[in-house]
N, C-alpha and C positions, 0 to 999 in steps of 0.2 A: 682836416677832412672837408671834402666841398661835395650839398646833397645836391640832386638832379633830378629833376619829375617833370616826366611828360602824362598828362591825361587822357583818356580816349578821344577822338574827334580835334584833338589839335592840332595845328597844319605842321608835318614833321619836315618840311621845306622850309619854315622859317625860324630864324638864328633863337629866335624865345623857347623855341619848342627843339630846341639839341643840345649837347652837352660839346663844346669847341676845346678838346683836350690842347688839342696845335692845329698847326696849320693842315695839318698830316690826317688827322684821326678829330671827327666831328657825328660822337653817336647819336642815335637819332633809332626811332621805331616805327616803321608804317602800320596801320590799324590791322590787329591780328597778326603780324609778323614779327621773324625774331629782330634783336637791334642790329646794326648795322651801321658801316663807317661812310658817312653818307659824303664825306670828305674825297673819298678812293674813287668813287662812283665820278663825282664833279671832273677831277681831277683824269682820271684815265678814259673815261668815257663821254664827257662833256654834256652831260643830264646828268638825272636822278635815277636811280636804279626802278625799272618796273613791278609790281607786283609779282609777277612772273620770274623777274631775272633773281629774286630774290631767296624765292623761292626752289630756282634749282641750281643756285650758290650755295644755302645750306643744304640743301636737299643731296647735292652731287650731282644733280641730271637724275635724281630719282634712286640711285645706289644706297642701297641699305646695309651700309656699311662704315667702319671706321673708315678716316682717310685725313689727309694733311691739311686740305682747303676744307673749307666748308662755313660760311658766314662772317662777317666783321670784318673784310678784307683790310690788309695794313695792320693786323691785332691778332698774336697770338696768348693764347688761355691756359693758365693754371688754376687747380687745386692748394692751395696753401695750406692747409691742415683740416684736421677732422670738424671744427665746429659745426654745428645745424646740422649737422647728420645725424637720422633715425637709424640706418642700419647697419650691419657690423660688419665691419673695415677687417681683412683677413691680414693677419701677418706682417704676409708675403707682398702685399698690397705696394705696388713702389711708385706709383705715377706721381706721388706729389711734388710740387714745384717749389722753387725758391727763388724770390725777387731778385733778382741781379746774375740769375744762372736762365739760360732755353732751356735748360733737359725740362724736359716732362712741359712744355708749353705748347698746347695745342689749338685747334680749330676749336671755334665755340660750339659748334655741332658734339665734337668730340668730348668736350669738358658736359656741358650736358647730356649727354648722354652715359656717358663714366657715374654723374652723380645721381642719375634716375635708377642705376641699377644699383649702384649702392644704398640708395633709401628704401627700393624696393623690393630685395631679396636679403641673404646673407649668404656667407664666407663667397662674396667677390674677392677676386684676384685679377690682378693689371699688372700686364707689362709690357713693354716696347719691344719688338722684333723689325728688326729693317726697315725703324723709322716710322711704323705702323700702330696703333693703338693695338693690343690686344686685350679682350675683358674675356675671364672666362668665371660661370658659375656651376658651382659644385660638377667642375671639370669638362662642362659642355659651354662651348660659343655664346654669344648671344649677341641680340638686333640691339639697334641704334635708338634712341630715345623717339618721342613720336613730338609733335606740337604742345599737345596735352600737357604732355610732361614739364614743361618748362616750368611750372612754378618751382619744383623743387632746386632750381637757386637758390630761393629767397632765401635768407640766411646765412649762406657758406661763404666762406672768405675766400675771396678768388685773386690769382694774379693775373694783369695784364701785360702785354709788351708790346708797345708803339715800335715797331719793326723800323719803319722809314729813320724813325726817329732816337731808336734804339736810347726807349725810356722804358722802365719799369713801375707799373700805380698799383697799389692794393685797390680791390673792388668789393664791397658788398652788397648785391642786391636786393630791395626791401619791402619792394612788393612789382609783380608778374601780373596782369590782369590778361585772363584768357575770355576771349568767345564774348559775343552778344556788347555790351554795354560797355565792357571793361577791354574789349580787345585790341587798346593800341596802348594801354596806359602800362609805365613802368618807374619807377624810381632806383636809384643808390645811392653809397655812399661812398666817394673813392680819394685818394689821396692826389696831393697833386703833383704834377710835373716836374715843379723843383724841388 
């Protein structure tokens, strides 16, 4: 396992302050914002992604809603099993991922958002419809995680997928600093490439 920690105020443009999975996929977190493949940005857009562009990448253009994009571009996200979770996983519950399979690998928006409401309510239920997140609690809908939310990562054992690169890493994130002093700092711990 190889850890990663960036602090708040650290310049997230330079190579000391990202985590270089490949040539592909180089995470990195701007202050207050979620991570991001700062690698995708370089590569398809020739800069750094703006404050702005980053914002309505995960955001969607502002749609409060599941959906298949949504942050880390180059990287889709799993759930790997129940650890670090406070709330109670229904049943029927089926979004979890397995390393070396997509089913259930989603947008980081999406994997966060799956995990705020399962810490934060009970009998969630998930499932996929036409390729679509669906969460529903005690049989009504419900909205997308907010900024706020993001700590409840820390903890869960997540899967990644380097698309480009069509690699699979375990991730466990180990601390989220949100808002004021702490809003660019993040740490994990994830497996490597080979």
């Amino acid at each position: 396992m190889k850890t990663f920690s960036k602090s708040t105020g650290d310049d997230w443009t330079l190579p000391a302050f990202q985590d270089k999975i490949t040539d592909n996929v180089i995470i990195t977190r701007q202050d207050s914002k979620p991570i991001y493949n700062y690698a995708w940005w370089q590569k398809n857009k020739g800069s750094d992604a703006t404050s702005d562009e980053l914002e309505s990448d995960f955001w969607e253009d502002g749609e409060n809603e599941f959906t298949e994009t949504g942050g880390t571009k180059g990287i889709k996200w799993a759930i790997l099993d129940t650890t670090g979770f406070l709330g109670n996983i229904h049943p029927d519950f089926d979004l979890f991922g397995k390393l070396g399979d997509t089913t259930n690998f989603y947008s980081f928006h999406n994997i966060a958002s799956i995990i705020n409401y399962i810490d934060s309510t009970t009998n969630v239920t998930g499932i996929v419809d036409n390729f679509e997140v669906r969460l529903e609690y005690d049989g009504d809908g419900i909205d997308t995680a907010s900024s706020t939310d993001m700590p409840r990562l820390v903890g869960k054992n997540l899967g990644a997928y380097l698309v480009e690169d069509k690699i699979f890493i375990k991730v466990k994130i180990t601390n989220w600093g949100t808002g004021g002093a702490n809003g660019g700092s993040f740490s994990y711990m994830r497996s490597t490439e080979d």
